[in-house]
C-alpha positions as CSV (number, residue, x, y, z in Angstrom):
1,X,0.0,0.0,0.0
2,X,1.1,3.8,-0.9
3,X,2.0,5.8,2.1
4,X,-0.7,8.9,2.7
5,X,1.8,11.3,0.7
6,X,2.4,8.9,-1.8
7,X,0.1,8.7,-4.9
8,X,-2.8,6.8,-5.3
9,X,-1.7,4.6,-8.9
10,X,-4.8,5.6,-10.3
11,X,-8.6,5.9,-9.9
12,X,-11.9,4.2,-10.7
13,X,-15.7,5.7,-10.4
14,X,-18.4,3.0,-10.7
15,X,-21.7,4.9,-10.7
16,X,-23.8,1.6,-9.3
17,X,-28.0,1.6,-10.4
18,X,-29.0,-1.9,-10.6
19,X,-30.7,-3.6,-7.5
20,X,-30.1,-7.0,-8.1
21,X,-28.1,-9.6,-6.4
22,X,-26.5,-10.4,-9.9
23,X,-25.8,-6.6,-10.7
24,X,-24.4,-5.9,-7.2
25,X,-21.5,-8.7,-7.3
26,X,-19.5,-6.7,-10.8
27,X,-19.4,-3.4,-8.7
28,X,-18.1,-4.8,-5.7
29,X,-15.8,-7.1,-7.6
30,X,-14.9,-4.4,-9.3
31,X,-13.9,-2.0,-7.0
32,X,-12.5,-4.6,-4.4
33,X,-10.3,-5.8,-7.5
34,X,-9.4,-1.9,-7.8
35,X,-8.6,-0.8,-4.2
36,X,-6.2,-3.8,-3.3
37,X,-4.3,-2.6,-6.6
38,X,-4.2,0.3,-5.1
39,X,-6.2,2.6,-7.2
40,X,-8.8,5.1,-5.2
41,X,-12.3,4.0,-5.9
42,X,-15.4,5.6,-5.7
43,X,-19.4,3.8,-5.8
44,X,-21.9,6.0,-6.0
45,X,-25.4,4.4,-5.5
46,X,-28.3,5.7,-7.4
47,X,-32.0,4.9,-7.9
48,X,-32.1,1.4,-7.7
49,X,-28.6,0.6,-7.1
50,X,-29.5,1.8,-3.1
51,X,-30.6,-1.5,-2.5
52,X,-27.5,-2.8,-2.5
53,X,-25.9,-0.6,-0.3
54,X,-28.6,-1.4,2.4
55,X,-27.7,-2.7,5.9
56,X,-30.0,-5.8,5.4
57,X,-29.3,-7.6,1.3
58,X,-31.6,-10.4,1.5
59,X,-34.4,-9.4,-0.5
60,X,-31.6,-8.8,-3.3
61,X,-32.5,-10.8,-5.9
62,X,-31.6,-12.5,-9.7
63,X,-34.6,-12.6,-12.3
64,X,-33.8,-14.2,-15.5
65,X,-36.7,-12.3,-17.3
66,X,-36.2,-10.0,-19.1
67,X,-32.4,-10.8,-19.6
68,X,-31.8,-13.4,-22.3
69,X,-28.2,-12.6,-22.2
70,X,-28.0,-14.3,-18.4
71,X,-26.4,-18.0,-18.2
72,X,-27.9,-19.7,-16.0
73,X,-27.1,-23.4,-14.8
74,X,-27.6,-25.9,-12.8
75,X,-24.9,-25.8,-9.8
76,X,-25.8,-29.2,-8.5
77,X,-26.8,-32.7,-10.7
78,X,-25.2,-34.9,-13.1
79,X,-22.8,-33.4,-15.4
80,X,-25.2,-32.7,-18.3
81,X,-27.7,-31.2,-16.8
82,X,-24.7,-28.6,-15.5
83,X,-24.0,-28.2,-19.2
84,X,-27.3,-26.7,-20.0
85,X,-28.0,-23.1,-20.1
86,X,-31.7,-23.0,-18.9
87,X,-32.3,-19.2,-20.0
88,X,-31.6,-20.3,-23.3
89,X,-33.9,-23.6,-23.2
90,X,-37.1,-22.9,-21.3
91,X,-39.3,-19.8,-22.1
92,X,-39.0,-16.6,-20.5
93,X,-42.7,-17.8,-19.6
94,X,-41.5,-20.5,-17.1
95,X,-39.1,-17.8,-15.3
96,X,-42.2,-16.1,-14.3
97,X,-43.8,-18.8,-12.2
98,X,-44.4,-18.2,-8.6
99,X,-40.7,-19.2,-6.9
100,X,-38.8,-19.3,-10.3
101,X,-36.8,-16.2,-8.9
102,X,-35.9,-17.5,-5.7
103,X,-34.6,-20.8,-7.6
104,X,-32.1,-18.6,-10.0
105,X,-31.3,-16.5,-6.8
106,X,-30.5,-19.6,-4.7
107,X,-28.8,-20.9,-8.2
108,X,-26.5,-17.5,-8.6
109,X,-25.4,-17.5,-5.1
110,X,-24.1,-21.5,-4.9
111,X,-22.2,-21.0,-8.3
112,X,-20.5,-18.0,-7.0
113,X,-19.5,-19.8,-3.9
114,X,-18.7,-22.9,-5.8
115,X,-16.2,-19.9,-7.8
116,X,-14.3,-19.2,-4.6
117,X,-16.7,-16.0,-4.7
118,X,-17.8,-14.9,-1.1
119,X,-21.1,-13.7,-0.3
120,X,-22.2,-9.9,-0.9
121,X,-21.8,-8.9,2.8
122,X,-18.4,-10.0,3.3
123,X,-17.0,-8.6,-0.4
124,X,-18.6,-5.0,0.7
125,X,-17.1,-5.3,4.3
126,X,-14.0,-6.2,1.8
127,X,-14.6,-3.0,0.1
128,X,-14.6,-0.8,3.3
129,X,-11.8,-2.8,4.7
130,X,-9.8,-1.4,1.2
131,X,-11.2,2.1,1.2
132,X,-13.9,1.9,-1.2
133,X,-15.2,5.3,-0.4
134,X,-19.1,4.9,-0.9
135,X,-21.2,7.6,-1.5
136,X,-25.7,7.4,-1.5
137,X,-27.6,9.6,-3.8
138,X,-29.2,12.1,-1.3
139,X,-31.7,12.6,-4.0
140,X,-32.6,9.0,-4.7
141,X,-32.5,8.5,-1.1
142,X,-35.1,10.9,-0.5
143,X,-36.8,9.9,-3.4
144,X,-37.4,6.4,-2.3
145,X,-38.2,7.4,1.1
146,X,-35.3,5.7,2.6
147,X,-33.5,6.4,5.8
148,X,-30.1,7.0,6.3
149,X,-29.9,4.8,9.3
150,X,-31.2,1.9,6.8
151,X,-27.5,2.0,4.7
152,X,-24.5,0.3,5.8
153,X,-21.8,2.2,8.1
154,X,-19.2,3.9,6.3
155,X,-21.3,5.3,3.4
156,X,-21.6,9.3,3.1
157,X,-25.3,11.2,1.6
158,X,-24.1,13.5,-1.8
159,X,-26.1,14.5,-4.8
160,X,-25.0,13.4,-8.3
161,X,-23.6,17.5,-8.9
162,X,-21.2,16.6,-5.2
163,X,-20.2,13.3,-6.6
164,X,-19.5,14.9,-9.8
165,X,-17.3,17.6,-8.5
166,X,-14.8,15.0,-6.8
167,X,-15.4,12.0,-8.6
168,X,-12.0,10.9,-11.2
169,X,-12.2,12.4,-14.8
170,X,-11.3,8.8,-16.5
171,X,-12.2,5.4,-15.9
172,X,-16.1,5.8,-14.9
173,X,-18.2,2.7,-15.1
174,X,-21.7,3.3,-15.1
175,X,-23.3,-0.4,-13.6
């Protein structure tokens, strides 16, 4: 790690508005992958993307409708049936069945363990551990009718015109 006069080796913004489990794991990857190569990273949560900087992520969920572009497999059975991308084989229809969500949720977050990835708490505790500076829409917040007591400690309450007034020139995602 850089010493506090030494540079920073460079800088990464994500701008994070997705709240679903399966769009909150790039950003944090992301930005975890970022900080511990020592580049100052910045998330800024809007609209959606609140959800995921929540205290309490276990309503997050993945919903394969509506995304044809999502893989999803079986994480558990015989070989074959690991082999086959379901989003691609059973109609959109089928996703929309009462508990289909919960079955690609409980699908996405066993094949990311079975990766060696760890679960969304512990790789945004990661995040802060590496400081990931975290910033909430105030606008969104208020907007939604959220609390600020509701977010996870460690985050700070801007609008998009503060974010953008600090926030690195190059290398914004938007997610």
């Amino acid at each position: 790690m850089t010493s506090a006069k030494e540079p920073k080796l460079g800088q990464l913004s994500i701008i994070h508005s997705k709240g679903t489990l399966d769009w909150a794991y790039p950003t944090f990857i992301l930005a975890s992958t970022a900080a511990a190569m020592d580049k100052q990273v910045e998330i800024f949560f809007t609209f959606y993307g609140l959800q995921c900087a929540l205290k309490e992520t276990k309503h997050l969920r993945v919903s394969p409708v509506g995304n044809p572009a999502m893989k999803m497999q079986s994480p558990i059975g015989p070989e074959w049936l690991k082999q086959i991308d379901l989003n691609r084989h059973l109609p959109q229809l089928l996703w929309q069945l009462p508990g289909m969500e919960r079955l690609a949720t409980w699908g996405f977050k066993k094949t990311m363990l079975q990766n060696g990835q760890v679960p969304l708490a512990e790789l945004r505790e990661l995040c802060l551990e590496l400081g990931v500076q975290m910033t909430a829409c105030q606008m969104s917040v208020e907007m939604m009718n959220f609390r600020e007591d509701e977010f996870i400690d460690g985050i700070e309450f801007a609008g998009a015109a503060s974010y953008f007034a600090v926030s690195p020139e190059q290398q914004a995602l938007f997610i």
